[in-house]
MARGULO-454197 format. One record per atom (N, C-alpha, C): z negated, y, x; residue in three letters. Coordinates in steps of 0.001 Angstrom, whole numbers, padded with zeros to 6 digits, always signed. Each point is the difference from the previous one (the first is absolute). Example, Ala and Ser with C-alpha at 12.3 -4.5 7.8 and 13.67 -1.06 7.14 Angstrom:
% residues 2
-007800-005690+013190ALA/+000000+001190-000890ALA/+000000+001200+000900ALA/+000720+001050-000350SER/-000060+001190+000820SER/-000730+001090-000770SER/
% end
This chain:
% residues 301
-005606+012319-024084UNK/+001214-000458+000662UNK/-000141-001477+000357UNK/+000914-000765-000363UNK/+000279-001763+000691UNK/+000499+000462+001501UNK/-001869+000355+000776UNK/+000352-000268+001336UNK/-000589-001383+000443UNK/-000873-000161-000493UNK/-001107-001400+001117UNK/+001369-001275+000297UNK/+000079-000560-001455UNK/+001641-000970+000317UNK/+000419+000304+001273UNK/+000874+001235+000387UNK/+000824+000729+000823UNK/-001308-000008+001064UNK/-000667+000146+000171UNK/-001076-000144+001568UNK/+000275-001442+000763UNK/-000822-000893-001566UNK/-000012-001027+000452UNK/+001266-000809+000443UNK/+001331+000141-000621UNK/+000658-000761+000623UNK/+000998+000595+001351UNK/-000415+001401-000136UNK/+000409+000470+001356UNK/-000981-000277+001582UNK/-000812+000000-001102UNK/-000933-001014+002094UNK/+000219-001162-000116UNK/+000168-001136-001068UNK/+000266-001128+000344UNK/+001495+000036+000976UNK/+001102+000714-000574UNK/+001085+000440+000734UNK/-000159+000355+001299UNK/-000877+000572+000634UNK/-000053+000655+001411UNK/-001280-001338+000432UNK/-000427-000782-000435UNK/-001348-000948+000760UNK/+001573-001016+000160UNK/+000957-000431-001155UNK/+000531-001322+000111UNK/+001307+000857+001460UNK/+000397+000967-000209UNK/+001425+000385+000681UNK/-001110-000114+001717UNK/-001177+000688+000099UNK/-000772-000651+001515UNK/+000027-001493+000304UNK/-000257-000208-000952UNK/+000376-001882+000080UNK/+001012-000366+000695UNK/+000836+000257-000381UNK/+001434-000308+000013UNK/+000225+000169+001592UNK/+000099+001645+000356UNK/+000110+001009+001317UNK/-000731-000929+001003UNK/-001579+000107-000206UNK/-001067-000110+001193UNK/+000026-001436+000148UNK/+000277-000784-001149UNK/-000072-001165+000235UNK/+001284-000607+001016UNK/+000774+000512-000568UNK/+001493-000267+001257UNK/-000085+000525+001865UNK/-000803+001214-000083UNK/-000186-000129+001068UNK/-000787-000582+000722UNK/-000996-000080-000916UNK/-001623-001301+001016UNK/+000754-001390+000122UNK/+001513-000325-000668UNK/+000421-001253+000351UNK/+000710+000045+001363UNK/+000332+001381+000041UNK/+000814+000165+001464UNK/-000865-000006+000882UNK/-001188+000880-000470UNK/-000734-000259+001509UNK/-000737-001026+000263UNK/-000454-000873-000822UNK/-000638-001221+000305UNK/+001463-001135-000061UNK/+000940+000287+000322UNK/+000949-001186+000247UNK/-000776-001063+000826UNK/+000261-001242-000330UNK/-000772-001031+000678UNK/-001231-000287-000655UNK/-000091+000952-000591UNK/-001719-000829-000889UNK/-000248-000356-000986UNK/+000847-001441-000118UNK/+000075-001113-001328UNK/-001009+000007-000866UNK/-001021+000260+000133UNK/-001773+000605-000521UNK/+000262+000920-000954UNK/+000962+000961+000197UNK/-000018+001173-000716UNK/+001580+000072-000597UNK/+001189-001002+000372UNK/+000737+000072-000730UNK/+000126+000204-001854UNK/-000352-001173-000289UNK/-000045-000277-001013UNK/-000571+000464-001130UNK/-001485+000436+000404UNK/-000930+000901-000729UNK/+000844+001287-000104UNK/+000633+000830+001419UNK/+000692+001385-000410UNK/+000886-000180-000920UNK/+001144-000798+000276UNK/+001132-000458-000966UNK/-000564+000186-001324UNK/-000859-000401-000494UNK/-000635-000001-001476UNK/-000555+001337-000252UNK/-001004+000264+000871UNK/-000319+001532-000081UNK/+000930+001280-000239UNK/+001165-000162+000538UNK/+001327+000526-000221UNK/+000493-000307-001273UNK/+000487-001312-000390UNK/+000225-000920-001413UNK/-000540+001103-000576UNK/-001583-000632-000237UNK/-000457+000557-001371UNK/-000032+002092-000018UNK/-000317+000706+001026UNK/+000267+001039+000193UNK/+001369+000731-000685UNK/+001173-000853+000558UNK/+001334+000093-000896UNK/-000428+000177-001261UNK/-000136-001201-000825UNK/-000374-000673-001217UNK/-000441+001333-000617UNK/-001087+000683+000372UNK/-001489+001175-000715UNK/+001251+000774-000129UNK/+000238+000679+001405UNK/+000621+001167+000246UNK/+001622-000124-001110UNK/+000360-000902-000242UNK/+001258+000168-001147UNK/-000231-000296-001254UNK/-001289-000672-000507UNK/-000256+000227-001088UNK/-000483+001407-000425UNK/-001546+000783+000961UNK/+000168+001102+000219UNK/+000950+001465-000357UNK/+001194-000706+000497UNK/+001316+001042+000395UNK/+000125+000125-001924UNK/+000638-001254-000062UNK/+000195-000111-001631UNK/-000895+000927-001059UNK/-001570-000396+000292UNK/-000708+000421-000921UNK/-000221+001565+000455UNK/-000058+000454+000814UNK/-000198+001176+000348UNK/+001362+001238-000103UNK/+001127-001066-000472UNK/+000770+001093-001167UNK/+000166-000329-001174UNK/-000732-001183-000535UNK/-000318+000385-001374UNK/-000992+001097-000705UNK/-000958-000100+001436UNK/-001293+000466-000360UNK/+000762+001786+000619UNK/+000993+000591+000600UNK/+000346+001329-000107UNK/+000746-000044-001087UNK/+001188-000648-000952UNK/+000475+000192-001274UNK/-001501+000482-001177UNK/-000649-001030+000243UNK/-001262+000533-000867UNK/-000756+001286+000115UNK/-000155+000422+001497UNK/-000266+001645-000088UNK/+000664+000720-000311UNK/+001371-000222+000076UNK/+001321+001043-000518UNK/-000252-000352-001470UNK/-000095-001140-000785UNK/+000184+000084-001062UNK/-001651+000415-000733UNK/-001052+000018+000548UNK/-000962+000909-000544UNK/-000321-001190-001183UNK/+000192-001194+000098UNK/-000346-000450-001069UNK/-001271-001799+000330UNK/-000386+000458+000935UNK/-000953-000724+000197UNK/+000724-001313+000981UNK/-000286-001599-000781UNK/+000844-001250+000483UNK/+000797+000194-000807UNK/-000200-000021-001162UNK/+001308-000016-000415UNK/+001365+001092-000284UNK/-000247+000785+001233UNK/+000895+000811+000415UNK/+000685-000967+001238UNK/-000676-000747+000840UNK/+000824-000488+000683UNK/+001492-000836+000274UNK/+000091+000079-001147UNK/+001797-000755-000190UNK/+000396+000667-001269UNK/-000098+001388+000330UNK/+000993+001065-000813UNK/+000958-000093+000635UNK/+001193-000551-000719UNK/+001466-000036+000316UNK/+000733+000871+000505UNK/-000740+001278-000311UNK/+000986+001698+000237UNK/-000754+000266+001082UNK/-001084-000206+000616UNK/-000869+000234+000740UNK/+000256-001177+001347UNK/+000423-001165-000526UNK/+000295-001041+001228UNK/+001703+000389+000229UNK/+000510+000675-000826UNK/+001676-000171+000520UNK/-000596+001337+001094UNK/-000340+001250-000343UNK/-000213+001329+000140UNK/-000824-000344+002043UNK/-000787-000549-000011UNK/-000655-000579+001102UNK/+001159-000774+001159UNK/+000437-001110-000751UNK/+001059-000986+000838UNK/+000758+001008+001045UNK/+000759+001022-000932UNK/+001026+000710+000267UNK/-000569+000933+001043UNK/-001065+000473+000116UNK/-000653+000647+001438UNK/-000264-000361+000740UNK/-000590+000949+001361UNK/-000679-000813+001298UNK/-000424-000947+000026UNK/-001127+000240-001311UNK/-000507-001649-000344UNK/-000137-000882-000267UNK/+001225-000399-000683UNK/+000821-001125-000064UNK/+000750-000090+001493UNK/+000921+000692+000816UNK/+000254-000238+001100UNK/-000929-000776+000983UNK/-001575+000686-000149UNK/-000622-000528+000784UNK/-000559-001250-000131UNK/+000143-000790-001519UNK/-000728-000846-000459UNK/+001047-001236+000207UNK/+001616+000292+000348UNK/+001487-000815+000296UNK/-000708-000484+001225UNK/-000432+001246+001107UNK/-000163-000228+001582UNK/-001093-000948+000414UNK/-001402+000333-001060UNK/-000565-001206+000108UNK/-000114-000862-000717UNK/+000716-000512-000680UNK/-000063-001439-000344UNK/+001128-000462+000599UNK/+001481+000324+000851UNK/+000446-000837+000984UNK/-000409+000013+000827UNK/-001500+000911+000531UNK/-000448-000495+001826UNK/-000616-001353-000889UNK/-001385+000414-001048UNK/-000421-001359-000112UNK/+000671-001177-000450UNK/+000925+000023-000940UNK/+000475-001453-000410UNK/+000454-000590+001256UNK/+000492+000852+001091UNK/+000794-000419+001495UNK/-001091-000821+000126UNK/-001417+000639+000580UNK/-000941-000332+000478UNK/-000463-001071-000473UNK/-000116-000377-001186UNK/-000505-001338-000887UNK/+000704-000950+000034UNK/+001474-000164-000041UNK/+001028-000829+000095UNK/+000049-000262+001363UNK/-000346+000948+001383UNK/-000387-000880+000932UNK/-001214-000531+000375UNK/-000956+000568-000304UNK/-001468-000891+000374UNK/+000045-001136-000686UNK/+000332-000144-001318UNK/+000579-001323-000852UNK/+000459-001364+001403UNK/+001408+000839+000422UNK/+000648-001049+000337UNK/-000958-000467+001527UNK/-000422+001138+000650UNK/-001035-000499+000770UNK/-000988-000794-000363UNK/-000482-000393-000681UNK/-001339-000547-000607UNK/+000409-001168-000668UNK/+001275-000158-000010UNK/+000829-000974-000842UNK/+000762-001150+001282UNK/-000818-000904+000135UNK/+000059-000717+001255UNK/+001534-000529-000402UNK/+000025-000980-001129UNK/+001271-000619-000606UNK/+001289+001060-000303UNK/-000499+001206-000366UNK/+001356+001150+000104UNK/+000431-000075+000769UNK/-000757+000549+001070UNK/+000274-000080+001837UNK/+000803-000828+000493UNK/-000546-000978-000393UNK/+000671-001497+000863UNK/+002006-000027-000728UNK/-000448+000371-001646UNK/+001440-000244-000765UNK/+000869+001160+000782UNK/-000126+001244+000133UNK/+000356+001136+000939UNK/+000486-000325+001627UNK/-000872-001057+000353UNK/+000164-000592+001303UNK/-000030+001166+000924UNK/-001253+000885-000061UNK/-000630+000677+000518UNK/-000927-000259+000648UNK/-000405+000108+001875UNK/-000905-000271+000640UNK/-000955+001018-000336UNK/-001134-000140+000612UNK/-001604+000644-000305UNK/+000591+001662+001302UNK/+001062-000046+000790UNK/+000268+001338+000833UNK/+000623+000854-001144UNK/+001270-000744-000003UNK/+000754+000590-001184UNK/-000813+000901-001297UNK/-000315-001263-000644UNK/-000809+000573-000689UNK/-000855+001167-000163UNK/-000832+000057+001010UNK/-001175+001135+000345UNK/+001094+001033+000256UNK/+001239+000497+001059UNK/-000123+000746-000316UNK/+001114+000480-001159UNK/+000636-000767-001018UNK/+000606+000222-001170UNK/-001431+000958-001101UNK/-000978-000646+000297UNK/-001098+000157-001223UNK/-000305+001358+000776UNK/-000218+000266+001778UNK/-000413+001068+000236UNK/+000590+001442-000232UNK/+001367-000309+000326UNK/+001216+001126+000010UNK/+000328+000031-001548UNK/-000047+000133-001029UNK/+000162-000304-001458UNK/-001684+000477-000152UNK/-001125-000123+000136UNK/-000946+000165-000281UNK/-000541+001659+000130UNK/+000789+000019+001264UNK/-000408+000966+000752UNK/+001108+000992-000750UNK/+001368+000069-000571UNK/+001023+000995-000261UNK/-000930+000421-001562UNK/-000113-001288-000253UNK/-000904+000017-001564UNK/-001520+001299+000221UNK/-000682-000209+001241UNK/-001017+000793+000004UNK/+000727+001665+000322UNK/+001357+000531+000732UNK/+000165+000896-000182UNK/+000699+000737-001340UNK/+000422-001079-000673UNK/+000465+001004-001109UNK/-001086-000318-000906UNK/-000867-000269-000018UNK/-001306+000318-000887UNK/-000603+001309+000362UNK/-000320-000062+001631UNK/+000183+001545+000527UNK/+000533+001304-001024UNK/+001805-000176+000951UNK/+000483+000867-000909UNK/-000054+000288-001182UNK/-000558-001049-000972UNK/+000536+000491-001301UNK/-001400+000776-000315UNK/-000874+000449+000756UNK/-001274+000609-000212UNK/+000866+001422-000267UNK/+000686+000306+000962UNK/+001140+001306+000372UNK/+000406+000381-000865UNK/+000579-000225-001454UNK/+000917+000240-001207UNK/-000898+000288-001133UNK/-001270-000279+000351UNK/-000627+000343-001511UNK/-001488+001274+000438UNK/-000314+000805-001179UNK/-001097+000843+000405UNK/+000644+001086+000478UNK/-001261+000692+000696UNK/+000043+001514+000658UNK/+000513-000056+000715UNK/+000253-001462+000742UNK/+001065+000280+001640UNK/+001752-000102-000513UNK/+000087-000433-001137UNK/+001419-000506-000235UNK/+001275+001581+000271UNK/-000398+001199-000630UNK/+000831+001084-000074UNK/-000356+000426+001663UNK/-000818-000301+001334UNK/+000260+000254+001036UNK/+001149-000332+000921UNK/+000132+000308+001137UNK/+001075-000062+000923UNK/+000113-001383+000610UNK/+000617-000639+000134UNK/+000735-001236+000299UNK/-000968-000299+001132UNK/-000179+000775+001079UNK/-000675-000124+000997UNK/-001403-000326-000006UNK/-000482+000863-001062UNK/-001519-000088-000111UNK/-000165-001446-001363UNK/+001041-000200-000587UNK/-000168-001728-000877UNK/+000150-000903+001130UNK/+000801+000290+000936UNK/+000044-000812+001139UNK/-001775-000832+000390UNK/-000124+001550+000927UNK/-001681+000631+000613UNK/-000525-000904-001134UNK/-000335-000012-001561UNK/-000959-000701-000928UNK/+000339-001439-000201UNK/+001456-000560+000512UNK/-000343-001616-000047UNK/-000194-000383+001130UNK/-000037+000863+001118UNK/-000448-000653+001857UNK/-001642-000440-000570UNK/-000154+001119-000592UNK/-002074+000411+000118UNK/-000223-000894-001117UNK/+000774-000373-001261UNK/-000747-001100-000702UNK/+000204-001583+000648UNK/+001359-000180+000674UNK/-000053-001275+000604UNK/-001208-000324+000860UNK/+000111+001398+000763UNK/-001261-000498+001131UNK/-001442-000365-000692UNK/-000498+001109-001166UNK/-000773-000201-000734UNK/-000205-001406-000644UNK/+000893-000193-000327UNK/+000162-001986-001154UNK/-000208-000781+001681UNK/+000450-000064+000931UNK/-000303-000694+000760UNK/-001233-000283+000734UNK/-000807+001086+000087UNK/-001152+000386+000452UNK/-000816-000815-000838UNK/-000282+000719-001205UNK/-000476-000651-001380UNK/-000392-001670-000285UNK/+001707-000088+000357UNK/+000509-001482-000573UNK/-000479-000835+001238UNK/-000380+000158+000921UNK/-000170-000676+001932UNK/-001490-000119-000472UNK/-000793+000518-000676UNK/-001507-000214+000238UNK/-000702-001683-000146UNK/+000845+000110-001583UNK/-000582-001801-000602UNK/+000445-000968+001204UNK/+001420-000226+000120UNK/+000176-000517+001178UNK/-000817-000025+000923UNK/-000622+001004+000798UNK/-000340-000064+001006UNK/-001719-000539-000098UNK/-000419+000404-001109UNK/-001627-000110-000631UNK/+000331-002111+000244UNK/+001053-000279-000743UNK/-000041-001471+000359UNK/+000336-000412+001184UNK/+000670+000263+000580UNK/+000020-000299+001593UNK/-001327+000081+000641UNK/-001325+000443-000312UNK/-000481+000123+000831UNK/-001452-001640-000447UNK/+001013+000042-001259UNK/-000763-001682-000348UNK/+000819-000960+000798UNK/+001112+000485+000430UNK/+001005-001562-000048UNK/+000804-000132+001458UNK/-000041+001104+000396UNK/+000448-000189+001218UNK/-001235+000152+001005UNK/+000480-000936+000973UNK/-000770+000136+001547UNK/-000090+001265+000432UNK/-001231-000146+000403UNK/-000363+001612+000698UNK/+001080+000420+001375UNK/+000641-000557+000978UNK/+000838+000248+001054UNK/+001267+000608-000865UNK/+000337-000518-001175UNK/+001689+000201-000701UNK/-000701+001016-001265UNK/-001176+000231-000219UNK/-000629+000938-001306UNK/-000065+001174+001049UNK/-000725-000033+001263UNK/+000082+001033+000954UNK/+001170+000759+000523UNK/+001660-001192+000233UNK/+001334+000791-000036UNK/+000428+000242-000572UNK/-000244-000393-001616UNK/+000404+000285-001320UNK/-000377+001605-000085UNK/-001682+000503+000001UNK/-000218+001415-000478UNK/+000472+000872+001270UNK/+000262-000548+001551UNK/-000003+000988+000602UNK/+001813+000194-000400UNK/+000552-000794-000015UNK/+001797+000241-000895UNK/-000467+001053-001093UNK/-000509-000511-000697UNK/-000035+001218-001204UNK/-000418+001187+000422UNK/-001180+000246+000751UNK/-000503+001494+000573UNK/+001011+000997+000820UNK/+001093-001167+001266UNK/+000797+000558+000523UNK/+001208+000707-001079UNK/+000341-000574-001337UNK/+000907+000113-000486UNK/-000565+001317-001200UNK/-001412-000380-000346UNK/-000324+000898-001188UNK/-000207+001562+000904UNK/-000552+000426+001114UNK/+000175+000690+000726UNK/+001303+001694-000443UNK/+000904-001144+000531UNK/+001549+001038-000552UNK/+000102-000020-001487UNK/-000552-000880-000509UNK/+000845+000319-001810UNK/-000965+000763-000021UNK/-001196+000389+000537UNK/-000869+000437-001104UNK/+000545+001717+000581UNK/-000298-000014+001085UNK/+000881+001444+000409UNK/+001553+000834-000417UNK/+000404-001638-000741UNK/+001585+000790-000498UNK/-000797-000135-001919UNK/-000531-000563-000288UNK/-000334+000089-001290UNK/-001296+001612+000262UNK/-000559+000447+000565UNK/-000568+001639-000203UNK/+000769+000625+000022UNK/+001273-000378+001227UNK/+000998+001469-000184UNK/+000536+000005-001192UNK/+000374-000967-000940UNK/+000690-000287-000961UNK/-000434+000821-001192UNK/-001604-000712-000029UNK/-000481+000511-000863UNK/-000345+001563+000350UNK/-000053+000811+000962UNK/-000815+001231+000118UNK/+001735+000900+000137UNK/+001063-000561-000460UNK/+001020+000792-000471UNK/+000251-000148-001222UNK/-000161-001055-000294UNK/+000028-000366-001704UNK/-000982+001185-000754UNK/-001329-000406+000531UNK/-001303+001205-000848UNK/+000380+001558+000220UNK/+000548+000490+001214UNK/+000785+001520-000094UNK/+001226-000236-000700UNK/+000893-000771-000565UNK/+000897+000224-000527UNK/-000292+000320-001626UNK/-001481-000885-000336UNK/+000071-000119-001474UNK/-001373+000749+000013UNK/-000772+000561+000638UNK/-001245+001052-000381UNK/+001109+001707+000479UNK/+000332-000057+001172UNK/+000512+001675+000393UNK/-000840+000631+000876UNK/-001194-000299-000491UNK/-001480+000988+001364UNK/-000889-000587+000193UNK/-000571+000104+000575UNK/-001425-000645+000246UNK/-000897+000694-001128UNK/-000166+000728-000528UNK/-001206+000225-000684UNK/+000263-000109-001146UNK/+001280-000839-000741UNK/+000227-001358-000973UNK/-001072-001126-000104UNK/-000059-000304+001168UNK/-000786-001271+000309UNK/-001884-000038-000534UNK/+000032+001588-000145UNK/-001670-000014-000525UNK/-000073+000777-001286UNK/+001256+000496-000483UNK/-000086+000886-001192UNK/+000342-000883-001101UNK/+001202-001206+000501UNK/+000554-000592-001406UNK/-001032-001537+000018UNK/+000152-000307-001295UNK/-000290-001846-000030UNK/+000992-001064+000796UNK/+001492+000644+000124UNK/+000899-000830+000773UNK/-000674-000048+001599UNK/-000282+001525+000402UNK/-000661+000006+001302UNK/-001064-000879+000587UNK/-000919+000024-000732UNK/-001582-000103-000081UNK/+000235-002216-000278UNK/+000777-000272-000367UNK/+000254-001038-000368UNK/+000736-000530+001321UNK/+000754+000424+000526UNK/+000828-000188+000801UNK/-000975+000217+001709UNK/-000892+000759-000064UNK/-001126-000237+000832UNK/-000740-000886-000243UNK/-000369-000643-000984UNK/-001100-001364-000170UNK/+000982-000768+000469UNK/+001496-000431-000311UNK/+000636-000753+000748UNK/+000068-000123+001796UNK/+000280+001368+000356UNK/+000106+000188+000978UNK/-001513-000593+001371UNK/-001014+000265-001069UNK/-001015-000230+000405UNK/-000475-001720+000467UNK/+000521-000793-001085UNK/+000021-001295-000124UNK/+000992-000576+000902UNK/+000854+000766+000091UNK/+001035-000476+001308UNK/-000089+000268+001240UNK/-001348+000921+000071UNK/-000929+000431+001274UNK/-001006-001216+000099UNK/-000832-000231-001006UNK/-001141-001218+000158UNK/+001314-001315+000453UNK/+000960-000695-000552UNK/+000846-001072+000468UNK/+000431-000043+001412UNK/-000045+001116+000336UNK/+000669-000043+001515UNK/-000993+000148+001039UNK/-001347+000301-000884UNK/-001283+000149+000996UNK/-000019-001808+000111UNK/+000027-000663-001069UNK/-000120-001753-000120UNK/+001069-000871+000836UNK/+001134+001067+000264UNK/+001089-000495+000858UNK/-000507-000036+001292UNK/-000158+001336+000297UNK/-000970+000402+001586UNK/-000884-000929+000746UNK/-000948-000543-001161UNK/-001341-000524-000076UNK/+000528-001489+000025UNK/+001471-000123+000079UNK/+000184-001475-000567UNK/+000608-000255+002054UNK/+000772+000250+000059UNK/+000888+000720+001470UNK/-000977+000191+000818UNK/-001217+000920+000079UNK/-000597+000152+000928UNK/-001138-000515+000480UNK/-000462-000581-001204UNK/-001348-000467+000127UNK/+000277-001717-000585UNK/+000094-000462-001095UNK/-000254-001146-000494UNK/+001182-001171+000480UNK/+001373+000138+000169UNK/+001041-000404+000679UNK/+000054-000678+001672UNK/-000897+001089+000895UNK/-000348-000489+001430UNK/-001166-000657-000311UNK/-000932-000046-001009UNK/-001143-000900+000206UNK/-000142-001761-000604UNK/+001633+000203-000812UNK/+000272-001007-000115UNK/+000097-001254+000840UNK/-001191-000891-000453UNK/-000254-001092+001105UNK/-000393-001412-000750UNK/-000523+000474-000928UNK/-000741-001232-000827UNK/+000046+000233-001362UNK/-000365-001015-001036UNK/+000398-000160-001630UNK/-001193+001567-000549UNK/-001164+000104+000748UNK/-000757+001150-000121UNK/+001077+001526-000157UNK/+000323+000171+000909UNK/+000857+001363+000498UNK/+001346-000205-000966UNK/+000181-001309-000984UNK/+001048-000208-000658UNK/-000323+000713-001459UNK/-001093-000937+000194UNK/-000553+000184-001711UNK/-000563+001655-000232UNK/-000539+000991+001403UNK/+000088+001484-000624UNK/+001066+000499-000315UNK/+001235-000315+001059UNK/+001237+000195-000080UNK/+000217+000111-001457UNK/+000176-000952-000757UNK/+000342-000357-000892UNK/-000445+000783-001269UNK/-001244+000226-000062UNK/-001194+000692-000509UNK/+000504+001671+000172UNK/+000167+000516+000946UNK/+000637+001346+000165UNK/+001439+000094-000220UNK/+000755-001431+000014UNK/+001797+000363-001022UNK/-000585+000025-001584UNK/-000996-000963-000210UNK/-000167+000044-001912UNK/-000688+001687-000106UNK/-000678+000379+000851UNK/-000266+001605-000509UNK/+001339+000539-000135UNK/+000597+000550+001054UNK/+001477+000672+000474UNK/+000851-000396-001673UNK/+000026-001986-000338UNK/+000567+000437-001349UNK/-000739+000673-000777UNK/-000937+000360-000165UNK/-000277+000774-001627UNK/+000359+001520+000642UNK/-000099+000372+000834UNK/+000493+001057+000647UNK/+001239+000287-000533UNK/+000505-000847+000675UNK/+001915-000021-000310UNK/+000086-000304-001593UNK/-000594-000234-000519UNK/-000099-000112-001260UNK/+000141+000833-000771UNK/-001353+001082+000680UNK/+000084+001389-000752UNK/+000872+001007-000120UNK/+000483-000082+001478UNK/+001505+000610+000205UNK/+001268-000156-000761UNK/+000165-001263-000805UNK/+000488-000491-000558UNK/-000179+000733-001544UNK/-001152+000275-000448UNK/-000440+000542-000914UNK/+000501+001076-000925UNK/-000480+000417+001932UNK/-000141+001733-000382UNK/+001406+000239+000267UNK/+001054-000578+000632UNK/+001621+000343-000022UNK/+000457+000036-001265UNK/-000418-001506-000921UNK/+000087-000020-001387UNK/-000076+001335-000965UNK/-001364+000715+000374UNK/-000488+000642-000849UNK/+001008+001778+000393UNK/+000415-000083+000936UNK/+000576+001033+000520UNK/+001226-000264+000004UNK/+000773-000883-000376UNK/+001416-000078-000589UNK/+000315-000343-001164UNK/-001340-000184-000775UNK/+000021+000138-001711UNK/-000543+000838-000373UNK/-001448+000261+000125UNK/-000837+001223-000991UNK/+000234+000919+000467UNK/-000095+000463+001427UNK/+000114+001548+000636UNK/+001257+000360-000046UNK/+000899-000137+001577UNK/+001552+000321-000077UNK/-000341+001516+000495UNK/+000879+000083+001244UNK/-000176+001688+000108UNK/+000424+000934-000962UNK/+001041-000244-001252UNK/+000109+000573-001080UNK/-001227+000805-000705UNK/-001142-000873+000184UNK/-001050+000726-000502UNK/-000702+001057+000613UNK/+000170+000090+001223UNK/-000490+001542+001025UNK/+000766+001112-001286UNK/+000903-000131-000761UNK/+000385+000935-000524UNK/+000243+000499-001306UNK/-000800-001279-000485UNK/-000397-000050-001444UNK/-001136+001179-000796UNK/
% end
């Protein structure tokens, strides 16, 4: 089967759409810290950039599994009209207008002489790029909703799956950000910077379990799914990894955050967000691998 294509450009899709998400919010919460403007803005930029080339290649690369014919199944004509015309073409409309939104404004942000021709101040601006950035990061969300095993569910529970992937892309997407903040900002404004994020990651992370722990009874049925099938058993290594991240959250909040005092207590800081990403990384992975290779479809194969 032409799956690897279809892996790979579906995590570039979910690493660039965190970009996009986490990066917009580490701009809200570090408002005021010219240090970290500019670098996020780009981090976002190029995040866009992956995540819609991504989008593109990652339905050429499903025409090519439908068409069973290797690459050069990928621009079978009967196979790309046959695709367009479904969810997944719907979903592939939804994100490429959050991102082109998104690119056409970080552009004009980053575009000192646009700006000025626009006769747009640096308030204005920020929040034109934020509110546009930010509508762009929820219908990337949603359009997770229309394609896969969740698409034939109840309105409510596609709902429930773009709350829990936004929060997810944001979580995700907040790490790089924050891994550089702890080079670039002062320890007094790096210290109100993570305790903002801890107060705030706190509740998402509690509305992203409920999310997810109705989502996993909607699409397993019992608990003893979870150790009999590969969807299960898969869906626990996830679960598990999203247990080690929130132990790094804990550890970040309770311990390394109040001891923040000096470039020392910065630089572990920093050192324990670059673990947390490969963490979040894996999570990233293994979602991949469980909304392409597995699919609860297969508990019943």
């Amino acid at each position: 089967m032409f799956m690897l294509p279809e892996l790979v450009f579906k995590l570039l899709m979910y690493m660039g759409a965190a970009a996009v998400v986490g990066g917009l919010f580490t701009l809200i919460l570090a408002k005021g810290q010219m240090s970290l403007l500019v670098s996020t803005r780009r981090y976002i930029l190029l995040g866009a950039i992956v995540a819609l080339l991504a989008v593109v290649g990652n339905f050429y690369a499903q025409v090519g599994s439908f068409a069973e014919e290797g690459w050069g199944g990928m621009f079978d004509s009967t196979y790309v009209a046959m695709l367009w015309d479904s969810s997944v073409g719907n979903s592939v409309i939804f994100r490429v207008i959050a991102l082109g939104l998104t690119l056409c404004l970080l552009l004009l942000a980053l575009g000192h002489s646009v700006m000025s021709a626009f006769s747009l101040n640096d308030k204005t601006l920020n929040r034109l790029v934020m509110g546009i950035v930010g509508t762009g990061g929820v219908l990337l969300a949603v359009s997770f909703s229309l394609i896969g095993h969740t698409a034939e569910l109840s309105v409510f529970t596609r709902l429930l799956l773009s709350i829990h992937v936004f929060i997810a892309l944001l979580w995700m997407g907040s790490l790089y950000p924050l891994w550089l903040a702890c080079r670039r900002v002062d320890i007094p404004a790096l210290q109100s910077l993570m305790h903002r994020f801890g107060v705030i990651a706190q509740w998402l992370v509690a509305v992203l379990l409920v999310c997810g722990g109705i989502l996993a009874y909607q699409l397993l049925g019992s608990v003893a799914e979870l150790i009999t099938t590969s969807y299960g058993l898969l869906l626990m290594a996830k679960v598990a990894l999203v247990g080690v991240i929130m132990g790094f959250a804990g550890w970040h909040k309770l311990r390394l955050v109040p001891q923040l005092t000096d470039q020392l207590a910065a630089k572990r800081l920093q050192r324990s967000i670059m673990v947390e990403c490969l963490v979040g990384l894996g999570i990233l992975v293994v979602t991949v691998l469980l909304t392409t290779v597995v699919g609860p479809e297969a508990m019943y194969e």
